[in-house]
N, C-alpha and C positions, 0 to 999 in steps of 0.2 A: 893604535888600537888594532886587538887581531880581527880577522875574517870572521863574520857571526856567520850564525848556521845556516845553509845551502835551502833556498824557500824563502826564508824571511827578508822583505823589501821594506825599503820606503817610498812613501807614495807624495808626487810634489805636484804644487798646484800651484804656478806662475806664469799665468796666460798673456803678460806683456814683457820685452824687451827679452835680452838674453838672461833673464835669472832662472827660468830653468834648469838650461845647458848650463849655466855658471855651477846652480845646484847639484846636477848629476854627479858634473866632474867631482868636486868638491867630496860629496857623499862616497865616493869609486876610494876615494882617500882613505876614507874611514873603514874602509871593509863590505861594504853594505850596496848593494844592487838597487836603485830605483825606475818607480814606475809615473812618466807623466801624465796627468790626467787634463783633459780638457777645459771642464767646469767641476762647479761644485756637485750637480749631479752624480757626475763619474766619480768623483772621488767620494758621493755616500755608498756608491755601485760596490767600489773597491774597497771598501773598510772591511777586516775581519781581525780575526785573534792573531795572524802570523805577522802583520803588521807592524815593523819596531819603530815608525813615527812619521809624523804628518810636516811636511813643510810647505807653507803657503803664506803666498802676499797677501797684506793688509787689503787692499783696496778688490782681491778677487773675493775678498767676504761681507766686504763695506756693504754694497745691498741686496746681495746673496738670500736666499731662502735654505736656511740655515736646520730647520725643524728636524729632516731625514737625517742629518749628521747627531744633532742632538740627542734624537732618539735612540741611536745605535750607544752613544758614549753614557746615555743615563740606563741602556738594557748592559752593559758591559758586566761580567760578574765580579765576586769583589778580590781577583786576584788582578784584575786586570787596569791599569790607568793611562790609557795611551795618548802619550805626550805630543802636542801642536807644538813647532818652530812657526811663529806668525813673522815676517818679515814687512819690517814698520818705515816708510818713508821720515825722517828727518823731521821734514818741512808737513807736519800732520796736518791729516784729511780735516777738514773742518767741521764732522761730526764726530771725531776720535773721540770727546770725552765720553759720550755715548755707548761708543761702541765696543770699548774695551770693556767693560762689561757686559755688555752682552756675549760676546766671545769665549770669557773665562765663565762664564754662566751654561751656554752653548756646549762649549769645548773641553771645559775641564782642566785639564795640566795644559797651559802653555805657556811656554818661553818664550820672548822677545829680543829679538837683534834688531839695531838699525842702519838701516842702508845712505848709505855706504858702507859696507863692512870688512874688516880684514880677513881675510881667505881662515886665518889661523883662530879669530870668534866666534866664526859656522864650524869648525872644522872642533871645537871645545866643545860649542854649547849641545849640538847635534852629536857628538860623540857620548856627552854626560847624559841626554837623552837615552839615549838606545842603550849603551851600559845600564839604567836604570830600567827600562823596558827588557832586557835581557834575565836582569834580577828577579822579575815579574815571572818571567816565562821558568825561573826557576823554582820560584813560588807554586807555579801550575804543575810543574813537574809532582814537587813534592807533595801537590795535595791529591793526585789522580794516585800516588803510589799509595800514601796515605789510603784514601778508596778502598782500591786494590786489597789491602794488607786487611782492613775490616772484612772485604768480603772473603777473604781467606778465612780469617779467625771465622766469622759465621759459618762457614763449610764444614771446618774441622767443629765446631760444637754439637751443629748435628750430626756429624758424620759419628762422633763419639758421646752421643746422646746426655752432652752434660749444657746444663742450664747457666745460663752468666747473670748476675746481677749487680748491683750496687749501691751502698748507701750513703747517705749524704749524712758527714757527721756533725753537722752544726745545724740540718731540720729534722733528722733522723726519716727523711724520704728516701725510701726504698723503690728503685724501678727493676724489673725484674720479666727474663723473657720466658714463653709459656713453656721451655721446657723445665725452668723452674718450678714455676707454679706447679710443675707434673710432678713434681719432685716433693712436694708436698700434699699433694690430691686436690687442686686448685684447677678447675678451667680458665681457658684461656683468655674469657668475658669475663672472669671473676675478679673481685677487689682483693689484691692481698697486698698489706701492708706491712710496715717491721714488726707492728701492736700484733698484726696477725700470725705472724709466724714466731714471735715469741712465746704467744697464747697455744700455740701447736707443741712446742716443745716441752715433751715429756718433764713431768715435775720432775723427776733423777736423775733429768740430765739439764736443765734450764740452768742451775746456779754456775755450775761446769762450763758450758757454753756462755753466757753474761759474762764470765773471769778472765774467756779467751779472747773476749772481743776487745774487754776492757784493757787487756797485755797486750794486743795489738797497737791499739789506741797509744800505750804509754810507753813502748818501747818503740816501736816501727816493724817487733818482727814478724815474721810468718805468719796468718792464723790459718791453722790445719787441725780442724775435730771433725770428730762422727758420734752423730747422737741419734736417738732415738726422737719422732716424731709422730704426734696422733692427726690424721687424715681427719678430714668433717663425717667420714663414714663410721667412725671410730675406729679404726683398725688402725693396729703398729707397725712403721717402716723405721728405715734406717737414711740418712742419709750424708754424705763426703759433701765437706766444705771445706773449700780451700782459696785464699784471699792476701791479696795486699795491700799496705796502706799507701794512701796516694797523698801527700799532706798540700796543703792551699799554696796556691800560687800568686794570691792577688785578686784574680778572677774568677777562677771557680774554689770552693771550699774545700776545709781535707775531705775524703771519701774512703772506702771501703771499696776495693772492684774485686770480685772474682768469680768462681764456678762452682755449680753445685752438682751431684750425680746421685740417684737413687742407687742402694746395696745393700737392699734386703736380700735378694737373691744370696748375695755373696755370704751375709752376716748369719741367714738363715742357715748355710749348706756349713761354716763353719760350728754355729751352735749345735747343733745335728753330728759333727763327728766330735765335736767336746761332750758332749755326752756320751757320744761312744766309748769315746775314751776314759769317762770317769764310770762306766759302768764297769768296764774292763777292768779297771783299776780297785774298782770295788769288790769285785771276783775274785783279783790276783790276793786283796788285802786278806778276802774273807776263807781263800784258800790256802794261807799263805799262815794265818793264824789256826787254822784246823790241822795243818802237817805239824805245827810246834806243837799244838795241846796233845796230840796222839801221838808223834814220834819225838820227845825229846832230844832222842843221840840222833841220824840218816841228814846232818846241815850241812853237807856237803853237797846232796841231791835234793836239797829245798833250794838254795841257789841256782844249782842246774835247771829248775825246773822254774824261778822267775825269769832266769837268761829265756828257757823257750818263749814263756809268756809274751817277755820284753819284744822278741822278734814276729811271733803271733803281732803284737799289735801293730807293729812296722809294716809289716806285710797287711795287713788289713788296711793303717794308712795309704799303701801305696798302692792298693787293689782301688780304692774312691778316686785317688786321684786320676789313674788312670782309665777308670769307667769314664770319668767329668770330661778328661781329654782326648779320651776316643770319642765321646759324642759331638763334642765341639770340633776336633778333626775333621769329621764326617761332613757334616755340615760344611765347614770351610772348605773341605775339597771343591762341593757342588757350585762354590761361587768360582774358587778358582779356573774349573771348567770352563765356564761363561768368560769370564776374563782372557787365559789363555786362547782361546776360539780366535776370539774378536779378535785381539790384537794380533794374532799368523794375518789375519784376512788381510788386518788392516796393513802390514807391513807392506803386504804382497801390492797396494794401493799408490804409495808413492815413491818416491825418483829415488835410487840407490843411496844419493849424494846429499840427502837435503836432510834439515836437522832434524824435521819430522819423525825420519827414520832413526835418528838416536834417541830420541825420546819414547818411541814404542820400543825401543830394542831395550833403552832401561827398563819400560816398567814389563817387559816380558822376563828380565832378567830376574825383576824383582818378584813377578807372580811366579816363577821356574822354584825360586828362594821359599816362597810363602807353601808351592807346592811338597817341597822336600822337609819342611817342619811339618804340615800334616801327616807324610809317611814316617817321621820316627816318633806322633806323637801318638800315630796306630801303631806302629811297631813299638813302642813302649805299652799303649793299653793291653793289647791282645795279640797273641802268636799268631799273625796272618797265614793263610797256607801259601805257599812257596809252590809256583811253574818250575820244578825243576827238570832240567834236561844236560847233556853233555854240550859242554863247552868250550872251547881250546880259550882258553886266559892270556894267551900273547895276545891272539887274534883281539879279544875284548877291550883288552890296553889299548892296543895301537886303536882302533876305533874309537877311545875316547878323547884321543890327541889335541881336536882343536878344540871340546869343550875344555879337558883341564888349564890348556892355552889361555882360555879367554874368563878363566876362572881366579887364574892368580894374579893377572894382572902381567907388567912390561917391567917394573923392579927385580922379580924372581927368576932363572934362569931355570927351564925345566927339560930335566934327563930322563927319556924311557929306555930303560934297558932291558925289551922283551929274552933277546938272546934266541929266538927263534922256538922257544920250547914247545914242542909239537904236542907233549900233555895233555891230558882232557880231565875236567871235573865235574863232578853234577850238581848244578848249582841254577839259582833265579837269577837269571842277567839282570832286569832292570833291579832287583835286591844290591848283587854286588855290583853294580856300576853306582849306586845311589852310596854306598860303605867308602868304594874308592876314592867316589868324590869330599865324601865327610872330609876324609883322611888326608886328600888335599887342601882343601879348604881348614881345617887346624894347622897343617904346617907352613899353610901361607900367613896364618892372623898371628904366628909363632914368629914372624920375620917381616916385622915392621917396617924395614929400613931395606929389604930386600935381603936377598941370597941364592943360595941353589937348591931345588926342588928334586928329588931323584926317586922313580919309581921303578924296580927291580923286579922280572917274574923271571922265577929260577923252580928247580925243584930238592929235596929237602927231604932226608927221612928221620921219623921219631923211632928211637927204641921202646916208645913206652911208658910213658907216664901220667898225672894222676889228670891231667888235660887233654893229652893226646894218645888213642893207640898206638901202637906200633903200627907202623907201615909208611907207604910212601906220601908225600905229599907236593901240590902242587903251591908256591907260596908268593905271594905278591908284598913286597916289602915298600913302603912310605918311607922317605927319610928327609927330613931337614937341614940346614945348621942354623937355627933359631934360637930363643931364650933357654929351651930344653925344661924340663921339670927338676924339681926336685923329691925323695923318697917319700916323705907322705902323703904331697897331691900324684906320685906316678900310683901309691898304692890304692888311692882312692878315684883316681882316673874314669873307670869304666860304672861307677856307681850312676844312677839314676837323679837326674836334677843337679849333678856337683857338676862347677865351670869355673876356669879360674879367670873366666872374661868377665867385663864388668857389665853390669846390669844392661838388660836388652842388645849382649852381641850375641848372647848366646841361651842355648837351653838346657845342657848338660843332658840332651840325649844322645848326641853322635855316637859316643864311645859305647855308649849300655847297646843301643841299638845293634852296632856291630857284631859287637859280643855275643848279644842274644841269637844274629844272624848264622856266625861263625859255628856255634853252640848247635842250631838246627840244620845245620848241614856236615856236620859230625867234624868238626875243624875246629882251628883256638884264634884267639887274636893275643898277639905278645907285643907286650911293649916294651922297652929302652930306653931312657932317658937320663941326661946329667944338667945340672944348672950349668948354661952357656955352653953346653956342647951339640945342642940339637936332640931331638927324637927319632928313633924307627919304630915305625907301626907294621909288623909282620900280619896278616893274613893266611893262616894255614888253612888249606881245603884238599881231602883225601884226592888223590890220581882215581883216576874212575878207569875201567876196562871196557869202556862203550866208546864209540866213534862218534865225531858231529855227524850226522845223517844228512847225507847231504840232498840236495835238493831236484828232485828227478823231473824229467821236463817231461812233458806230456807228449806220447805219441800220437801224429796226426795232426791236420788242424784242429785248433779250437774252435768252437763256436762261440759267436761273438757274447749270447747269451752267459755263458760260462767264461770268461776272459775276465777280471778284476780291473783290467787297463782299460776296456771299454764300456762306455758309459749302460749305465744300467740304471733301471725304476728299486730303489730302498725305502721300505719301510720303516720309518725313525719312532718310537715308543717311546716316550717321557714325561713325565706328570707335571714336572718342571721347566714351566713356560722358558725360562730361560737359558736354561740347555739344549731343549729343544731347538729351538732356533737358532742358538751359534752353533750346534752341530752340523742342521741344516744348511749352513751357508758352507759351512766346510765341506760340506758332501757335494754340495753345488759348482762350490769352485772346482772341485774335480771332476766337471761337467757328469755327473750322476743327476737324477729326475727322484726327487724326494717326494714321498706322500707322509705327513705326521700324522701320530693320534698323542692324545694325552692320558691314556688307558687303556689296558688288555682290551676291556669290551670295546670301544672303540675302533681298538685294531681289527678284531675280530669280526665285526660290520663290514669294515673294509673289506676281509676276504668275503664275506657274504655275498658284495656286491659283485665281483667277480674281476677284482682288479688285479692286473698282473702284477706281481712281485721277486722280484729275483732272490734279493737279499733281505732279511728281517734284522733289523738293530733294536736291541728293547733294553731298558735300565729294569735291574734285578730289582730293586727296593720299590716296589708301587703299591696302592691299595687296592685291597679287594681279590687283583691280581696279580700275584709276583710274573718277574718278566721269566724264569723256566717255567711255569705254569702257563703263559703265554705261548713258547715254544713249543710245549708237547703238542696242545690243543692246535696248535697251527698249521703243525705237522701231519696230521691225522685230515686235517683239510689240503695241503700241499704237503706229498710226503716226498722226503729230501731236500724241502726248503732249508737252504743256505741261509743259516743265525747268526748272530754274537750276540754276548750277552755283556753288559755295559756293568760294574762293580765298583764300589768303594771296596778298599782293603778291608778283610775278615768279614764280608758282608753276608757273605751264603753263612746256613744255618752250620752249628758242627754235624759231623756226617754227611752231609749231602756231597753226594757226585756226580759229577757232570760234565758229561764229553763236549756239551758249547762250549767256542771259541768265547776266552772272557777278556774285553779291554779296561784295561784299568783305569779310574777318574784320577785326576784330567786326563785327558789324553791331548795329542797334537796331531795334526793329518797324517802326516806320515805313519802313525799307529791306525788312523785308520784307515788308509791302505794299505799295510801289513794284514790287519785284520779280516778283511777286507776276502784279500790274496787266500787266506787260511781255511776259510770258512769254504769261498766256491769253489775253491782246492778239495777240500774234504766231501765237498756233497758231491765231486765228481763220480 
């Protein structure tokens, strides 16, 4: 028998002659470590779950006070049966008939050897124990993970606010948790039965849903509808059900298990643009028949003029989509803040080495991921304005070196060939570092299996054409040798929502994004591609005639007051409890003395009171008072106080302008000590 696991003992109770020691040894054989106990006391002392089994003589139990063991082996729970080796004199005790019953009553599982015994009878019987006691422990295994795996599924239900239920298909009992019941307009105290949710289901759509249950029922497959339901309030929802059939085992009956989710929201926003569309459609019909009645001969420009129609309505679809995904963006950034925060902090908290730290390093990796779909799902809604300044673009590459590193992965082999090109362009860094990385990240999902990653900045001129002026260009080129495209998805490539990844790798904005990037900084993006030969992604952006500016260092000492490195009293402005405060610990760790408000007026008390202030940090989107409405006014109480102004992308109104320093949501420390740096720089 192998070695059991490192902890688990047996415990032996043989207080005359050598069968203890005989035991130990004997037990040492089997794998298994034991502990001798005194009396029967000690041994109720030491009973617990890690326990793989009990060996004790007959006669240390003969008239023993048994009760404290009993007790422990009648609370055991029912994965547990911890098996007695009783060892039995030959020449039996003269109340043996008695007593073995009582014992197996007492005790539970026990086996019997008699002594004199062959070394190779204990060394079986005590082995078949513990094996079986081992099986047990594995029983316990499987039911804590079992546990586990429920309270996960309950995390993710509410985490994704759908209801679980289930029906019993042989008493038609429905149990059902309250976020179901919410799903139909039911409290949590409330009766609802299957009678009741049948009675809920809209008459036009009740026979629909009874036909789905019943093709469940007779097939085993899938059941997946969405029907219409009446609330006790009378009012109409919608709601996703989706279900398996679980058929009888013996023990419990066939059932019904699955999940429900309320999508009136969704059903509503789609009814609302189908109508759009069929009013449009009615327009196109009604104007469409008015050019035939008055111009019989001009069908060459009645056609012309449904093609405008047709892209009218495309464009109007894709203006709602992207209002829907800029507001949901928006939103998503503000969590993502809070999340990115906490975990820099929390990183900074434990041991270089420990797994702790790969585990915040993923999900910061994953929140960095979650950050960069909000910026192409705003850079798809709305033309954000662009930081642009002069940039040398080697310089920008080689600075992103260890993130595209840790971006591909250890499969792909990656080459920058800056080439030293001294060039300058005017462009939004965190824009095109956010482009180059798309453009890595598709030529790594293009090379499954590995390969060579190669990014080139070189310079490049156009004579001319209907994408690019004529003039010089500074150009940064992506290349693969991956699966490559072929001509109808290379032509369709850069369009909005197309991906040829499979559902949830991807969004199909990388490419539009870029495009659209390239497009406002008077540049092209070109692509290349062959089936099996790989892709290059070029990047053109005009050579600018301005220099990086570079950074003048202040004559004199500083004053500590004025110094970004030394700690200072900040003023933090956010309406959002929970920005507010992981900003706060950010600014903390960088030994800075933070005062919060949760509102202009707020803040503006503050200065009332007469509290020193170095720097002011305020989020632009608040009520009542936006955060540069906050600035001017503050200014005018402290004039030359040192600002930033905190921003979701396109968040300032059109036309507004504004010399505050603006950080962008999320941000990470480092940005705001950048920012930081910028602001008491300027108020100098």
């Amino acid at each position: 028998m192998s070695d059991t696991q490192p902890g688990l003992t047996t415990l032996v109770l043989a207080p005359a002659g050598r069968d203890a020691a005989v035991a130990v040894s004997l037990l040492a054989e089997v794998g298994t470590t034991a502990q001798i106990c005194r009396d029967v006391d000690e041994l109720a002392r030491r009973l617990n779950h890690d326990v793989l089994c009990v060996v004790v003589t007959e006669e240390a139990l003969a008239r023993a006070d048994l009760r404290a063991i009993a007790a422990w082996v009648a609370a055991e729970p029912a994965w547990s049966d911890l098996p007695f080796v009783v060892l039995r004199q030959r020449t039996g005790l003269p109340d043996r008939a008695s007593l073995m019953p009582m014992l197996t009553e007492a005790l539970g599982h026990v086996a019997l050897i008699e002594r004199p015994f062959h070394p190779s009878t204990f060394v079986s019987v005590v082995g078949t124990a513990i094996r079986a006691r081992l099986r047990q422990f594995d029983a316990r295994a499987r039911i804590d993970e079992l546990h586990e795996s429920e309270a996960r599924l309950r995390t993710a239900l509410r985490a994704g606010q759908l209801g679980s239920w289930e029906l019993d298909l042989s008493t038609r009992v429905l149990t059902v948790s309250s976020t179901c019941k919410a799903n139909f307009g039911y409290a949590e105290d409330q009766d609802f039965t299957y009678e009741t949710l049948l009675a809920g289901v809209h008459p036009d759509d009740r026979e629909r849903m009874q036909a789905a249950v019943a093709r469940t029922i007779e097939t085993g497959c899938e059941y997946a509808i969405e029907y219409r339901n009446i609330w006790p309030d009378g009012s109409e929802h919608w709601v996703d059900i989706r279900a398996r059939l679980v058929p009888g085992d013996g023990v419990k009956p066939p059932r019904m298990v699955g999940v429900s989710s309320d999508i009136t929201a969704r059903r509503t926003s789609e009814d609302a643009l189908r109508r759009v569309n069929e009013s449009l459609e009615a327009s196109v019909a009604a104007r469409t028949a008015e050019l035939e009645r008055a111009h019989a001969n001009v069908l060459a420009e009645i056609r012309q003029r449904e093609q405008t129609e047709e892209l009218l309505r495309q464009i109007q679809k894709l203006e709602m989509i992207g209002q829907l995904s800029g507001g949901i963006a928006h939103d998503f950034n503000n969590l993502l803040m809070a999340i990115i925060a906490n975990l820099e902090l929390a990183r900074k908290e434990v041991k270089a080495d420990s797994r702790t730290l790969q585990l915040i390093d993923g999900a910061f990796r994953g929140a960095q991921r979650g950050a960069a779909l909000t910026q192409r799902l705003l850079a798809f809604a709305r033309q954000q304005d662009l930081k642009v300044e002069p940039v040398r673009m080697a310089s920008l590459i080689e600075g992103m070196a260890d993130l595209l590193e840790r971006s591909i992965g250890s499969a792909i082999e990656l080459r920058i060939e800056t080439n030293d090109v001294p060039a300058t362009t005017m462009l939004d860094a965190n824009q095109v570092e956010l482009a180059v990385l798309n453009l890595v990240v598709n030529a790594r999902d293009a090379m499954p299996d590995g390969g060579v990653l190669t990014i080139r900045v070189d310079t490049a001129t156009s004579s001319g054409t209907k994408e690019l002026t004529a003039g010089d260009y500074v150009r940064v080129t992506v290349s693969d040798t991956g699966t490559g495209m072929d001509a109808i998805t290379l032509a369709r490539a850069t369009e909005p929502f197309f991906t040829t990844k499979e559902l949830g790798k991807g969004t199909g904005l990388g490419l539009s994004m870029i495009h659209g990037l390239a497009q406002q900084l008077h540049g092209a993006l070109r692509l290349q591609s062959q089936p099996g030969q790989g892709t290059e992604a070029s990047l053109w952006l005009p050579v600018s005639t301005h220099d990086v500016s570079p950074v003048e260092p202040v004559a004199g000492a500083v004053a500590p007051e004025a110094d970004p490195n030394v700690p200072m009293v900040i003023l933090l402005v956010d309406d959002d409890p929970l920005i507010c405060t992981s900003t706060m610990y950010l600014l903390e760790d960088l030994g800075h003395t933070v005062l919060t408000a949760g509102s202009g007026e707020a803040a503006l008390r503050l200065f009332g009171k007469g509290e020193h202030v170095d720097v002011l940090i305020t989020d632009y989107s608040m009520r009542r008072m936006t955060g540069l409405e906050l600035v001017a006014v503050a200014r005018t109480l402290r004039p030359g106080l040192p600002a930033i102004l905190a921003t979701g992308y396109a968040e300032l109104p059109d036309g507004a302008v504004t010399t505050v320093p603006q950080l962008r949501k999320p941000y990470q420390q480092h940005q705001l000590v950048t920012e930081i740096r910028k602001a008491v720089g300027g108020a100098r």
